[in-house]
C-alpha positions, 0 to 999 in steps of 0.5 A, spaced: 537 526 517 535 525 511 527 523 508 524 521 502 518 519 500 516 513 494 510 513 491 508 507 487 501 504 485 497 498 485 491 495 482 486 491 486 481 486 482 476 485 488 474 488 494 479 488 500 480 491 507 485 492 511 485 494 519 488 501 518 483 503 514 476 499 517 472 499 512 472 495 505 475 497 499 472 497 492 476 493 487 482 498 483 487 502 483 490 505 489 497 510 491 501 507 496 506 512 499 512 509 503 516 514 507 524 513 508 529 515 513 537 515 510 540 511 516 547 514 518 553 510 518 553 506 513 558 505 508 553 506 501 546 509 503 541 504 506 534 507 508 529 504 513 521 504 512 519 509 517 511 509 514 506 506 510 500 509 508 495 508 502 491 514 499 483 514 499 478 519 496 473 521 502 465 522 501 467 529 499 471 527 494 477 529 497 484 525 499 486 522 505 492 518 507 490 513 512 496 509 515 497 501 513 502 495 516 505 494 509 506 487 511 498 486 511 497 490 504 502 486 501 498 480 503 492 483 500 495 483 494 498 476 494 490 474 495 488 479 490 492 476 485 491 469 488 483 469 487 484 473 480 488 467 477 485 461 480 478 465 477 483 465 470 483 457 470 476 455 472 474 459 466 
């Protein structure tokens, strides 16, 4: 079975925090990695998300991934950019 990983990056403008990861989080941005299962059958090649996870620097400065509900960083950054918006308009 075939697997592939993507990495794409986001950028937070305030702090947030997501249940997988039990803490709050610093404005910033962050790596998002996606991991993919090719699914068998299909006529043209169709993947299916087999995780999520985020990458964050530990006290020593080195890197973790920490397993997170993309649906739940999705909505993060919905949020994000809702209150960033919503700040650009009072101004």
């Amino acid at each position: 079975m075939f697997q592939r990983t993507t990495e794409r990056t986001v950028t937070f403008q305030r702090p947030f925090s997501l249940r997988g990861v039990g803490k709050s989080l610093p404005p910033g941005q962050y790596l998002i990695e996606t991991d993919e299962t090719l699914l068998d059958g299909t006529s043209m090649p169709v993947y299916r998300r087999t995780a999520t996870s985020i990458r964050l620097l530990d006290a020593t400065g080195g890197q973790q991934l920490v397993p997170v509900d993309p649906d739940e960083l999705e909505a993060a950054l919905f949020a994000d950019a809702g209150q960033s918006g919503a700040e650009r308009k009072e101004r």
